[in-house]
C-alpha positions in Angstrom: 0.0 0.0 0.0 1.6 3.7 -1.0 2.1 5.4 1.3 0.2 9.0 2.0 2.2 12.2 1.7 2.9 14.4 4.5 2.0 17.5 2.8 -1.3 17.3 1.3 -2.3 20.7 1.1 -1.8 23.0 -2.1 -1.2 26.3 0.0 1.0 24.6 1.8 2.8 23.2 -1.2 2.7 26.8 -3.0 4.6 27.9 0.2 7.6 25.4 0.2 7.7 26.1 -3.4 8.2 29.8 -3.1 10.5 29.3 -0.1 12.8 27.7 -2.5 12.9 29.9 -5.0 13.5 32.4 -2.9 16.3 30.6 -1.1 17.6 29.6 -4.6 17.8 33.3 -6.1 19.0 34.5 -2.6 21.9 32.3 -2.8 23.0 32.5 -6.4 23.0 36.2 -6.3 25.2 35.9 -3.1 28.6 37.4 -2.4 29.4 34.7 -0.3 32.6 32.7 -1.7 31.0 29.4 -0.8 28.2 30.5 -2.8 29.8 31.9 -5.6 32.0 28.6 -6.2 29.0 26.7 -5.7 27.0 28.5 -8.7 30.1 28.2 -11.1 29.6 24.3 -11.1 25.7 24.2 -10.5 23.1 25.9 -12.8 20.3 27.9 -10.2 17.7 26.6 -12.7 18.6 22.9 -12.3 18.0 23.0 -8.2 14.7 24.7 -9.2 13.9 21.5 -10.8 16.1 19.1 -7.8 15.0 20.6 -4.9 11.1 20.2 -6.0 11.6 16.5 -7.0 13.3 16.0 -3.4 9.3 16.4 -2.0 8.0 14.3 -4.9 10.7 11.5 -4.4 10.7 11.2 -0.5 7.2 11.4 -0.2 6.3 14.7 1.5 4.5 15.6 -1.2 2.6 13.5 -3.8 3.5 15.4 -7.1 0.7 14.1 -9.2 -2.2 14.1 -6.8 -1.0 18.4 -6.1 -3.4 20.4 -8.2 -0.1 22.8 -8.4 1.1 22.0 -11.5 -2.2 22.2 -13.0 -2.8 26.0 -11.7 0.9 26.5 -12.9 0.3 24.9 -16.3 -3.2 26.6 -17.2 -3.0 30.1 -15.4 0.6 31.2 -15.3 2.2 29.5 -19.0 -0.4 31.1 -21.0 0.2 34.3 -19.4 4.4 34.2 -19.0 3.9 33.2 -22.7 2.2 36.6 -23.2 4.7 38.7 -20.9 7.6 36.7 -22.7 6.8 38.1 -26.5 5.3 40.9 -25.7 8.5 42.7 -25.8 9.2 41.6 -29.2 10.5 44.3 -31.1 10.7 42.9 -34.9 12.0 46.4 -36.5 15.4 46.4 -33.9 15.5 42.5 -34.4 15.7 43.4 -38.0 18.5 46.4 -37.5 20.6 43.4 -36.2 21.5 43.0 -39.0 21.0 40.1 -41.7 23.7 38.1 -40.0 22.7 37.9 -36.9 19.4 36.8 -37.8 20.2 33.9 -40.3 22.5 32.5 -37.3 19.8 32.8 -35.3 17.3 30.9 -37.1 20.2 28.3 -38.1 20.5 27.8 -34.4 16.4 27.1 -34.4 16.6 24.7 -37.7 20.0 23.2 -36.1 17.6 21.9 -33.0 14.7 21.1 -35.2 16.3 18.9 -37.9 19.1 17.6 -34.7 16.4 16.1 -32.1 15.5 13.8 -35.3 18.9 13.0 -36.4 20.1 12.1 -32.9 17.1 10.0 -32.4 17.4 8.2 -35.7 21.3 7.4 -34.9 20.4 6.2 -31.1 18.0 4.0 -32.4 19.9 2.2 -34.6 23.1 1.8 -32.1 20.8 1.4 -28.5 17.2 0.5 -30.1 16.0 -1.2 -27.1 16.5 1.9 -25.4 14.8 4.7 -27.7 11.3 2.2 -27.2 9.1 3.0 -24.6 5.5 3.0 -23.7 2.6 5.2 -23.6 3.7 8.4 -22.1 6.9 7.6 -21.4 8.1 7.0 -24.9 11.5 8.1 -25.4 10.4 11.0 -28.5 7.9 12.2 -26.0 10.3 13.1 -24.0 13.0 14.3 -26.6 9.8 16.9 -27.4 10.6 18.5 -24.0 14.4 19.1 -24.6 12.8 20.9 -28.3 10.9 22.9 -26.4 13.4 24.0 -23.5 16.2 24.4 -26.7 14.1 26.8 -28.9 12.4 29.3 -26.2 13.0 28.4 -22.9 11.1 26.5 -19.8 7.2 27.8 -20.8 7.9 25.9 -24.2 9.0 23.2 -21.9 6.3 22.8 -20.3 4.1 23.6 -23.6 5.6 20.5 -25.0 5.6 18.5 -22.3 2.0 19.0 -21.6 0.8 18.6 -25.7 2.4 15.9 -26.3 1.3 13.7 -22.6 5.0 13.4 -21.7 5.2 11.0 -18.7 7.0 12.0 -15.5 9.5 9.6 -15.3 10.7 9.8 -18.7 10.2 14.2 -18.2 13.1 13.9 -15.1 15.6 12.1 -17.2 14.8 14.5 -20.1 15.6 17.5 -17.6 18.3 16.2 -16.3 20.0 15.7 -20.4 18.7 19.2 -21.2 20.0 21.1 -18.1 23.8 19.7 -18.7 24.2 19.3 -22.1 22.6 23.0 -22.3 25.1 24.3 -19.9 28.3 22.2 -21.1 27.8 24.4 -24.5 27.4 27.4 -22.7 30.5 27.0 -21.3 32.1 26.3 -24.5 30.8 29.6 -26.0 31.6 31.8 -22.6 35.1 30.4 -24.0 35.0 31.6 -27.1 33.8 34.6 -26.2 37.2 35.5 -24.3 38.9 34.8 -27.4 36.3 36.8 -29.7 39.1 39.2 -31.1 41.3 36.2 -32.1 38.6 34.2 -33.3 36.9 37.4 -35.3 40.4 38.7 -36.6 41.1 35.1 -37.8 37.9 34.4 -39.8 38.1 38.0 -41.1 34.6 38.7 -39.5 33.2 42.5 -39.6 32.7 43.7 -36.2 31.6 47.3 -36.5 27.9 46.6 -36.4 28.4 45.8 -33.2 30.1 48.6 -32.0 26.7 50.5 -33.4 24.9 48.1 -31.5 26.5 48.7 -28.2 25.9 52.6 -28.7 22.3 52.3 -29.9 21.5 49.9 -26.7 23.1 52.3 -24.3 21.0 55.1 -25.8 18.0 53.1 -25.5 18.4 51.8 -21.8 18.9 55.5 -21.1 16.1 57.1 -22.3 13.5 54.1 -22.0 13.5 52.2 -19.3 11.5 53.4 -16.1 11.1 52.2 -12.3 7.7 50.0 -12.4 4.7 52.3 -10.8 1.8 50.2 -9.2 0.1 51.1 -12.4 2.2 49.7 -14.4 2.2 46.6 -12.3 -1.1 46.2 -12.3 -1.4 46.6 -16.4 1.3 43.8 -16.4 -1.1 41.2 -14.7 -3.9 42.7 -16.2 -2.7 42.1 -19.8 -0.6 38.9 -19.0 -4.1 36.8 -17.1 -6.3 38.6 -19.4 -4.7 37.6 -22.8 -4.4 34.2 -20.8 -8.1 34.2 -20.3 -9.0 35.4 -24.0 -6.6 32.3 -24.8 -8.4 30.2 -22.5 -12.0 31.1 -24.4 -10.7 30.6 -27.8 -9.5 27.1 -27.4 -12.5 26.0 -25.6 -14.1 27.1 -28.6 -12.2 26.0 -31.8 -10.7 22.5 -29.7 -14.8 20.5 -29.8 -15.0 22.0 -33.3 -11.7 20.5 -34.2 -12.8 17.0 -32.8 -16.1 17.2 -34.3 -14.9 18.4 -37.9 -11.4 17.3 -38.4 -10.7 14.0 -37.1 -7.3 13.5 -38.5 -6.2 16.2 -36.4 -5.8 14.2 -33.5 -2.5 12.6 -34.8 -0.9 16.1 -34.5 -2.3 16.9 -31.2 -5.0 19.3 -33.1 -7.8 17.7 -30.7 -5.6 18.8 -27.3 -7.3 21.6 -26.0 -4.0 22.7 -23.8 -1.9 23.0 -27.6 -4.9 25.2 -28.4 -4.3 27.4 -25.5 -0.5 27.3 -26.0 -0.5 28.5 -29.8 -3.3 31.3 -29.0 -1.2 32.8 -26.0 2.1 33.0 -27.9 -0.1 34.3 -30.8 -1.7 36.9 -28.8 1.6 37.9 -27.6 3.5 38.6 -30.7 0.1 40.4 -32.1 0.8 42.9 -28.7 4.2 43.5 -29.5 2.9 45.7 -32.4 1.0 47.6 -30.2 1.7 49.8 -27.1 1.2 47.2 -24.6 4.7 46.3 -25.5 5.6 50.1 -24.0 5.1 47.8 -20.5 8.2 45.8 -21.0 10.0 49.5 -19.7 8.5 48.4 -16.9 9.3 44.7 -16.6 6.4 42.7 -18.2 9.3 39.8 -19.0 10.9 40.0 -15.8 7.1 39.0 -14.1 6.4 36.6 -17.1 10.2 34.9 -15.6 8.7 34.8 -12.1 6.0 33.1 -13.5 7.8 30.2 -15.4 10.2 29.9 -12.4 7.0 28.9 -10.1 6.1 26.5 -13.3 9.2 25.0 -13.2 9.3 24.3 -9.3 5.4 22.4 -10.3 7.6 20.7 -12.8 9.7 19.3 -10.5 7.3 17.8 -8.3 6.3 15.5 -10.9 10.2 14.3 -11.0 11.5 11.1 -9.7 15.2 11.9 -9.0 15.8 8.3 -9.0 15.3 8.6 -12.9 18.4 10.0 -13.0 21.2 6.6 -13.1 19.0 5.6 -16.1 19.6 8.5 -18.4 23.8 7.3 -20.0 22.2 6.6 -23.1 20.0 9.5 -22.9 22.9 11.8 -22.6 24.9 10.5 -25.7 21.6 11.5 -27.7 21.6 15.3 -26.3 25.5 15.0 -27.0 24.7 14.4 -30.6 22.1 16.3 -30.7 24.1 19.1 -29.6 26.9 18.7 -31.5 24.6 18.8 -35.0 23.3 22.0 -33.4 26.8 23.3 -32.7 28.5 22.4 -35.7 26.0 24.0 -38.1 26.2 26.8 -35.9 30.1 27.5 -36.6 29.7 26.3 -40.2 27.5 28.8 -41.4 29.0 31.4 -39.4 32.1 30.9 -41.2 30.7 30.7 -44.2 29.2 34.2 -44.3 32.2 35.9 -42.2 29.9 36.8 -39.4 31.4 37.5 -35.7 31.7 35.2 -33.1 29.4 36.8 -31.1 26.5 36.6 -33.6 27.1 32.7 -33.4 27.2 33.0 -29.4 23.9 34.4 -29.1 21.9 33.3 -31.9 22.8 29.7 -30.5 22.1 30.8 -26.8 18.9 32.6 -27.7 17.9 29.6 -28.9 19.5 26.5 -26.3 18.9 29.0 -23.4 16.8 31.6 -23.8 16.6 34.8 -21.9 17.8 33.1 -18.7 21.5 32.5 -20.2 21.4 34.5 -23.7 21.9 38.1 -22.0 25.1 36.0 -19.5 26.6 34.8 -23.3 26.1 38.6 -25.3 27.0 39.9 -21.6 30.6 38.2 -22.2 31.2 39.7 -25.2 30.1 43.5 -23.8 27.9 44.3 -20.4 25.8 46.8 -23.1 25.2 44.0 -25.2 23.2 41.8 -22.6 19.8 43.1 -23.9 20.6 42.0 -27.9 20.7 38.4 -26.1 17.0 39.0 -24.6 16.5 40.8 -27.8 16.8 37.0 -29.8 16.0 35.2 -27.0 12.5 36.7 -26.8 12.3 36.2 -30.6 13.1 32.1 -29.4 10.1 32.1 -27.3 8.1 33.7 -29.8 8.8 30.2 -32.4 9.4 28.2 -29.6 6.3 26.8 -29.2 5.3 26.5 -33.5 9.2 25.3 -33.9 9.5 22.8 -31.0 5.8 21.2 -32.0 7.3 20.6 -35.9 10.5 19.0 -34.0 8.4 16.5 -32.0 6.4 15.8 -34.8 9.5 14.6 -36.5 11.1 12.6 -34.0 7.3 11.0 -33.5 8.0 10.1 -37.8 11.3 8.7 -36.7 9.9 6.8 -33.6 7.4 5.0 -36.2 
């Protein structure tokens, strides 16, 4: 007979949850040496995940009975999603420059065509272990790491949640993504300290970015603003409400799909939660154009962040750390899978002479987002840190249409 949990109420749950984000974020923005050391070797986000999975795994709190993750998954996603593009600025993403864009979207088709490869080669040297059943089918999971690698944790969890990705198979997945993502990073916080070498040598024009550093200064100067409780307020009220305009339409057009289009089901069409997904991030992007994107002055991204961190602790608590020792084989796939990514990364940026630090971020938009994409452009130049959130944004943007294509693939590949 299982055992009950200690913990079996929600607030109470919410409350440890918060407690250790808080002690998380207090910690990794600490001074202290132990701290400090500590942080070099261990990514803040992963113990979001760990520390969550601790309840889960020990029994103090039943992960799947906790209503947590659904009030995570259905009222904070869509609206992070919203907060997250709203800031998308297409015209400055386009005064990048062409170069920086076409390494960013080789980065996105890198992790597209790469989860499919990688699964394909896997399968053919471990096949018994790229099987799986029901929800924890190994391309299930592989749509997760697609999700996290174009965009960032609310395509995660977009992903995870479309395509019924099982909990056991979701904590190895986490664990491959979190490492192999932050093995690369280090590689490219190397080459960033060699950028002058590396740019001299491939005979790369850097004086765009010399404009680009000036024209961000200028910007953070005159734009940016201390949040009012107005603006606060505008924040939450756009973020929930575009979530609950989401929430409306795919309640709407998901029976409709089931009624009139039953071939839709094979592409997750008839999932009223991929519904909500693709109207949020749609909703967002259609705001950027308008002057509720004036509110990411005030922070709109930075509370959309809060909210995907309280998504990822809900995450966690459906995580089995024991999972762990069974992922090896899982590894050499995100290795592969990486290394595809990588390598047409630094081939195209050759090709087309474009700087090191347009490869950097465009990859890092992509891999991690706008929780590592501002520390790789940041490298580089501190002025620079936005350009990162800049692509990063634009990741979360096709992070949701991009990563749904990907696990469609790998599901071809999986037969």
């Amino acid at each position: 007979m299982t055992q009950a949990p200690m913990i079996t109420n929600d607030a109470v749950v919410f409350g440890l949850l918060a407690a250790i984000l808080g002690a998380v974020f207090y910690t990794s923005h600490s001074s202290h040496p132990v701290f400090r050391r500590f942080y070099q070797y261990v990514p803040a986000l992963l113990l979001c995940y760990f520390f969550p999975s601790l309840l889960n795994t020990f029994g103090v709190v039943d992960g799947h009975a906790s209503a947590a993750y659904y009030v995570a998954s259905r009222f904070l996603l869509p609206a992070c999603l919203v907060l997250l593009t709203l800031s998308m600025d297409l015209k400055a993403i386009m005064s990048l420059g062409p170069k920086a864009l076409i390494l960013f979207f080789t980065g996105t088709v890198g992790i597209v065509i790469g989860g499919p490869i990688a699964l394909l080669i896997m399968s053919a040297v471990a096949p018994e272990a790229m099987g799986g059943q029901g929800p924890d089918e190994v391309w299930r999971g592989l749509t997760t790491i697609a999700g996290s690698w174009i965009g960032g944790g609310a395509n995660q969890a977009a992903m995870k949640e479309i395509f019924e990705v099982g909990g056991g198979i979701f904590s190895a997945m986490v664990t491959v993504d979190i490492i192999v993502a932050n093995l690369w990073m280090a590689v490219l916080l190397v080459m960033a300290a060699r950028a002058p070498d590396l740019d001299a040598k491939s005979g790369a024009d850097t004086s765009a970015i010399k404009d680009i550093i000036q024209r961000v200064e200028t910007f953070e100067r005159e734009k940016t603003r201390i949040p009012t409780l107005r603006d606060l307020m505008l924040i939450v009220a756009v973020g929930l409400g575009a979530s609950g305009v989401a929430h409306f339409a795919a309640d709407l057009i998901q029976p409709w799909m089931v009624e009139n289009a039953p071939w839709g089901e094979q592409y997750s069409l008839h999932s009223q939660f991929f519904w909500l997904v693709v109207f949020a991030t749609t909703f967002g992007i259609v705001l950027s154009f308008t002057k509720a994107r004036d509110l990411e002055q005030a922070g709109a991204s930075k509370i959309g962040s809060v909210f995907v961190y309280v998504l990822v602790t809900t995450i966690g608590l459906h995580m089995d750390v024991t999972k762990i020792a069974e992922t090896p084989v899982f590894f050499a796939l995100g290795v592969i899978w990486m290394l595809i990514h990588a390598s047409l990364m630094l081939g195209v940026a050759k090709l087309i002479r474009a700087p090191i630090f347009y490869m950097a971020v465009g990859s890092q938009a992509n891999v991690g987002g706008a929780a590592s994409a501002p520390v790789v452009a940041a490298a580089f130049h501190p002025s620079l840190a936005p350009v990162g959130v800049l692509l990063a944004v634009m990741g979360y943007g096709l992070g949701t249409y991009m990563a749904y294509i990907c696990g469609l693939l790998m599901k071809g590949v999986a037969g």
